[in-house]
C-alpha positions in Angstrom: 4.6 -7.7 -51.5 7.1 -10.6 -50.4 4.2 -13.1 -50.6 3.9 -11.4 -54.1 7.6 -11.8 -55.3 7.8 -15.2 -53.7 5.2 -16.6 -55.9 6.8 -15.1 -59.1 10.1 -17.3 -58.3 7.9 -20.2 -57.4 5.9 -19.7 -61.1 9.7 -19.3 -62.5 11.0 -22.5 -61.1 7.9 -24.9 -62.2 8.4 -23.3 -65.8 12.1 -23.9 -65.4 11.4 -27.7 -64.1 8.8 -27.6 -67.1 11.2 -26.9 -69.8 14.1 -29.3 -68.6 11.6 -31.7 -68.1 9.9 -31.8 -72.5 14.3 -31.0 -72.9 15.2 -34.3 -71.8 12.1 -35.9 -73.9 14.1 -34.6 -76.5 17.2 -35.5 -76.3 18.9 -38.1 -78.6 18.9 -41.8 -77.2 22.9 -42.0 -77.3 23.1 -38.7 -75.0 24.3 -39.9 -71.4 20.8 -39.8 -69.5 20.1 -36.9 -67.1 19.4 -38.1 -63.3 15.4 -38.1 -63.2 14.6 -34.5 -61.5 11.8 -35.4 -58.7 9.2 -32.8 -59.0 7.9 -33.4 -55.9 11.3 -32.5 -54.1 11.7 -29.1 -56.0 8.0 -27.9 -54.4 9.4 -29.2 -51.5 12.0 -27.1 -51.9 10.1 -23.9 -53.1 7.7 -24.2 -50.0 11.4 -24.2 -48.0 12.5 -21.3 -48.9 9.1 -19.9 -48.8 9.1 -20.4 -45.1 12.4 -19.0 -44.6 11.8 -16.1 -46.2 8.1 -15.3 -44.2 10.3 -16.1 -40.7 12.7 -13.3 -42.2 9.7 -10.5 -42.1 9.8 -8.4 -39.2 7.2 -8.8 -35.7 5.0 -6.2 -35.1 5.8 -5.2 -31.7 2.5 -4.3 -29.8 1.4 -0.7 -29.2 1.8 0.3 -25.6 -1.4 1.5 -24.1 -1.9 5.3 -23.1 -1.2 6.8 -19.8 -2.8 9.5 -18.7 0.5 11.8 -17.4 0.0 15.2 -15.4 1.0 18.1 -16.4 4.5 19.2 -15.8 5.3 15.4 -14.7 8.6 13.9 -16.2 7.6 11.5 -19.2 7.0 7.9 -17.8 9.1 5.0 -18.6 7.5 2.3 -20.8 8.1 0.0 -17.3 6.3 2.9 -15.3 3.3 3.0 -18.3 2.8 -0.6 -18.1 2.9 -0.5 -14.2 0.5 2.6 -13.8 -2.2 1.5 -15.8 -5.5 2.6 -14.3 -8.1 0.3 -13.6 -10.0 2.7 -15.3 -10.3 0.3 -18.3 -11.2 -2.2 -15.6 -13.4 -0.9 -13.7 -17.4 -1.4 -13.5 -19.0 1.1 -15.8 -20.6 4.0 -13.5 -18.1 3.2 -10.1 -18.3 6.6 -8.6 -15.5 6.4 -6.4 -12.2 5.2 -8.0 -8.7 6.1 -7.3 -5.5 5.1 -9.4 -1.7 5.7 -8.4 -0.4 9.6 -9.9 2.9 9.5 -11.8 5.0 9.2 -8.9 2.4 8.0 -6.4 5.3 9.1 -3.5 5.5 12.2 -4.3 7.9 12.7 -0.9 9.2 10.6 1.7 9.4 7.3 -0.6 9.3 3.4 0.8 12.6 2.8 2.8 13.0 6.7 3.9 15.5 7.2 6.8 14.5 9.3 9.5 15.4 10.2 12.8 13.9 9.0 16.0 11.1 11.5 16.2 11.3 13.7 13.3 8.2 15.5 11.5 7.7 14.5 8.4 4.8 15.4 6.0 3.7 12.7 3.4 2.3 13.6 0.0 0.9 10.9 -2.2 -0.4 12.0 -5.8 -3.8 9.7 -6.4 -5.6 10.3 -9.8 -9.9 10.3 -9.9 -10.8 7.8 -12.2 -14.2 7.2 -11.3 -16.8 9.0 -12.1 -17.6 11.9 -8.6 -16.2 14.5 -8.0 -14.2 14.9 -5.2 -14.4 17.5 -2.7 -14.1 18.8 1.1 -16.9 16.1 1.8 -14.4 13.7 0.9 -11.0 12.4 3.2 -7.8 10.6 3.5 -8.1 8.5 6.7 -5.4 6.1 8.1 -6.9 2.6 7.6 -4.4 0.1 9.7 -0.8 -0.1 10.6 1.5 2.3 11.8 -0.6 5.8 12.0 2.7 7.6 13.2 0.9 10.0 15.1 -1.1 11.8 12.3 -4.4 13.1 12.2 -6.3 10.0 11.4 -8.7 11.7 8.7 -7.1 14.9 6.7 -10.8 16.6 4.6 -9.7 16.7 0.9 -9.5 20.8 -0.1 -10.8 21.9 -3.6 -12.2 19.8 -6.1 -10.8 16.9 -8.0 -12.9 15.9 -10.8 -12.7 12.6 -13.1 -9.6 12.7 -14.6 -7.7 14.8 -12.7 -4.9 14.6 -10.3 -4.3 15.7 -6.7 -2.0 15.7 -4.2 -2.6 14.6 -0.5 -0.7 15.8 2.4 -0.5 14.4 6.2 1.8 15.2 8.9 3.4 12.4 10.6 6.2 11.7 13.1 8.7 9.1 13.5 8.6 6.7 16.6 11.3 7.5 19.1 12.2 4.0 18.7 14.5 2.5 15.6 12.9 0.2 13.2 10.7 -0.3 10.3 7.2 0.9 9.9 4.2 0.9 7.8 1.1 2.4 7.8 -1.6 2.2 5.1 -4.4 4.7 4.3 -7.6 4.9 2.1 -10.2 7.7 0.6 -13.2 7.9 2.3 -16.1 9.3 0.8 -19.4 11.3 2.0 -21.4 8.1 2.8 -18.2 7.2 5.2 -17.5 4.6 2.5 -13.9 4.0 2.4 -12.2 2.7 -0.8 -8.3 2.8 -2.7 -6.8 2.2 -5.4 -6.4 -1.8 -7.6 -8.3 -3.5 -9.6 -11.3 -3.4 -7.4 -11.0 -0.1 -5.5 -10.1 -1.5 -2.4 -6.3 -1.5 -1.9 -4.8 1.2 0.5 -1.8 3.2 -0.1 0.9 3.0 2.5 3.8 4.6 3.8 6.8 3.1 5.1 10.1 4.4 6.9 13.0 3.4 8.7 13.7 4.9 12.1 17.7 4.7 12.8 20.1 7.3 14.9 19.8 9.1 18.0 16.4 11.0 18.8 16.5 14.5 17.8 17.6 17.2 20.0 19.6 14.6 22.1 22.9 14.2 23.0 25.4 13.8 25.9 23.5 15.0 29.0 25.6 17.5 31.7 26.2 16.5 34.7 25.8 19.0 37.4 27.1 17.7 41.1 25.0 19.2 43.6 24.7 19.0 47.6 21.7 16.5 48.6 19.8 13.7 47.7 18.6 13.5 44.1 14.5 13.8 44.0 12.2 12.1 41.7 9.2 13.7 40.7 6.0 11.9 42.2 3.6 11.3 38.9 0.1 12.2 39.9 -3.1 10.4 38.9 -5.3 11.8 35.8 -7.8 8.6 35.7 -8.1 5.3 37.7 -10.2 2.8 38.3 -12.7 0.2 36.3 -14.8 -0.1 34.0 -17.1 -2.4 31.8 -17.1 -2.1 27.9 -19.6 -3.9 25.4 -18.6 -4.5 21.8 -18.6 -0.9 19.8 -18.2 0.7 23.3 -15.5 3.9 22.7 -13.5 4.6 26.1 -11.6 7.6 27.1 -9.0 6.8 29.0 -7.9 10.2 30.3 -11.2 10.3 32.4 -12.6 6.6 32.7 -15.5 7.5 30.7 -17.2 5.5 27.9 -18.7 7.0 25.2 -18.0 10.4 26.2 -17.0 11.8 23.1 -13.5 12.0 23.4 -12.4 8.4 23.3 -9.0 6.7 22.9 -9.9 3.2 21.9 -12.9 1.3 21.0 -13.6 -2.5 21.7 -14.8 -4.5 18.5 -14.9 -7.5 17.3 -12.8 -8.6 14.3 -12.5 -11.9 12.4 -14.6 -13.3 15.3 -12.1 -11.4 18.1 -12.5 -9.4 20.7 -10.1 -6.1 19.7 -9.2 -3.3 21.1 -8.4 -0.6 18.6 -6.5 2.8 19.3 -8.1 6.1 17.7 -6.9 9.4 18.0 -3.4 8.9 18.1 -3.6 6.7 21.2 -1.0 4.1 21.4 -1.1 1.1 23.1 1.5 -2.7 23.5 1.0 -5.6 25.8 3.0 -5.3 29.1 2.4 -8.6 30.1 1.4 -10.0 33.5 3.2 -7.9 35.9 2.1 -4.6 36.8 4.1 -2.1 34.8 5.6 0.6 36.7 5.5 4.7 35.0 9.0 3.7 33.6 8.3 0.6 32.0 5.5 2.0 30.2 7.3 4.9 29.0 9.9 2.2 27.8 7.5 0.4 25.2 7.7 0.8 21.9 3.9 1.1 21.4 1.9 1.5 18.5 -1.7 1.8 17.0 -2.5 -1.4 15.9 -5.8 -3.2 17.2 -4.9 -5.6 20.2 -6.3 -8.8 20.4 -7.4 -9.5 23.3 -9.3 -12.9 23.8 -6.0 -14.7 25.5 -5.1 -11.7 27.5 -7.0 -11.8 30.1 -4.7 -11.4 33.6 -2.5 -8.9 31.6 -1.7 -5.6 31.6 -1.1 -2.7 28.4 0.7 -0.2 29.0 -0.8 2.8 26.3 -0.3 6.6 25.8 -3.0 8.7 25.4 -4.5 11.3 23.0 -3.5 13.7 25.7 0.0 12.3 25.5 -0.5 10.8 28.7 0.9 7.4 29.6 -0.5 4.8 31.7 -1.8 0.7 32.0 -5.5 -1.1 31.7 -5.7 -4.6 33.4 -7.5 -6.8 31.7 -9.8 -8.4 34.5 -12.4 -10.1 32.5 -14.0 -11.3 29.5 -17.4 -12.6 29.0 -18.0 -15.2 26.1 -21.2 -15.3 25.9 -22.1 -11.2 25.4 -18.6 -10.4 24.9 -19.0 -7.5 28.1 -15.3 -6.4 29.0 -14.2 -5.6 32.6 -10.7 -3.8 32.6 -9.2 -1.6 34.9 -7.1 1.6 34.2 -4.1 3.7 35.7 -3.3 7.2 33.7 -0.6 9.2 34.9 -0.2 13.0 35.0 2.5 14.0 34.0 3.8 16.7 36.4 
């Protein structure tokens, strides 16, 4: 319509500029001559305030695209609808399994959470299926890398979550006795023992991150009782000793000095072209360094569950903790480069 009206004036001013032009033809010889109007300046002009009047017409902002919001869920922000875009409209047609962030992915315990030095804490992520199986009890959230803060390292999915729906997923973890910052990431895994996430591709984890600050729980100023004597120290006893030599995708228990017994606490892979070994099962392991650590040095460490690299280690010690909760050290005797064969030695102490 403004294109419409602005031609009208445009029509109105060449008639104008028309008329004055055959008026001045006209006009008797002794008249005082007009100035000479320039047609060329008047569309000049015209296509002047044409312009200004088209910057004048109002953008049309772009439509926001839909987000798919659960029900009962607060009404996302247009920030949150533009950051929680599924990759569903990205995605391969036909990906089975596909997982997009729920509206809030942290459904407790967000990133930054103070806790205590060993609280119990239960994590609940809300993931969305945007592929196209079903999920069901065949399907599991597993810790993939980082902190696993002493959860179960694969949680079986319960009920069904079909395409297009939303679920919940719950894990119980615990905060390390020891203050800091941690982070642990996890993934879906699904039937085939395929794991996969959320992104553009399927393949980004989910983490969870806290900070560990204060006293440990349950602890305060301890009571001193004087009594008559010399002060005894318990003796630890000895759950597992002695040696043992691992090949790559060897599992080793180190409660009983076994490999591949079924109820392992590390495995030795390699990654990235390393030799790694990799706590499972809650185990937790930190280099101790050359000297022989002592029961109270390894109790000391802040250990934790990420793989150990161990290619430049050999002649040290790591101190670790066990999936039976019990602490103790493997020396790291010797590495073969050629087969990659691994000759350690361990200690485990039982705890009286």
């Amino acid at each position: 319509m403004k294109f419409f009206h602005l031609t009208r004036k445009f029509r109105l001013l060449i008639f104008v500029i028309g008329t004055l032009s055959f008026a001045a033809c006209n006009m008797p010889a002794r008249a005082t001559p007009s100035p000479t109007l320039n047609v060329t300046q008047a569309y000049q002009t015209v296509e002047a305030r044409l312009t200004e009047a088209i910057s004048r017409t109002p953008s049309i902002s772009p439509t926001l695209p839909n987000v798919t919001q659960t029900a009962g869920s607060p009404s996302p922000s247009p920030t949150q609808a533009l950051q929680t875009m599924t990759p569903a409209n990205t995605q391969a047609p036909g990906s089975c399994d596909w997982a997009s962030p729920g509206i809030p992915i942290d459904v407790t315990i967000p990133d930054d959470t103070i806790l205590s030095p060993g609280e119990i804490f239960t994590k609940t992520w809300r993931l969305e299926n945007v592929g196209t199986c079903t999920w069901n009890s065949d399907y599991a959230l597993v810790w993939f890398s980082g902190e696993q803060l002493d959860a179960d390292p694969a949680v079986p999915l319960s009920g069904n979550t079909a395409p297009g729906e939303t679920v919940d997923l719950s894990v119980e973890m615990t905060a390390p006795q020891t203050q800091g910052t941690y982070q642990g990431w996890w993934k879906l895994r699904n039937p085939a023992g395929e794991l996969f996430g959320i992104g553009p591709n399927s393949d980004s984890g989910f983490w969870v991150r806290i900070i560990v600050e204060g006293q440990p729980l349950g602890t305060g100023t301890p009571t001193v009782t004087e009594t008559s004597g010399p002060t005894l120290t318990p003796t630890m006893g000895t759950q597992a000793s002695g040696s043992a030599t691992l090949q790559l995708l060897d599992l080793y228990d180190l409660d009983q000095n076994e490999i591949n017994n079924g109820n392992e606490d590390l495995t030795y892979e390699e990654i990235d072209l390393k030799h790694n070994l990799v706590p499972i099962e809650n185990t937790v392991m930190a280099v101790a360094g050359a000297n022989q650590p002592n029961f109270a040095t390894c109790q000391g460490m802040n250990l934790g569950s990420t793989p150990i690299t161990i290619d430049n280690l050999v002649g040290n010690y790591i101190c670790y903790r066990t999936n039976m909760s019990l602490p103790g050290w493997l020396y790291i005797n010797a590495l073969d480069p050629e087969n990659g064969n691994l000759n350690v030695e361990i200690h485990t102490w039982l705890i009286p």
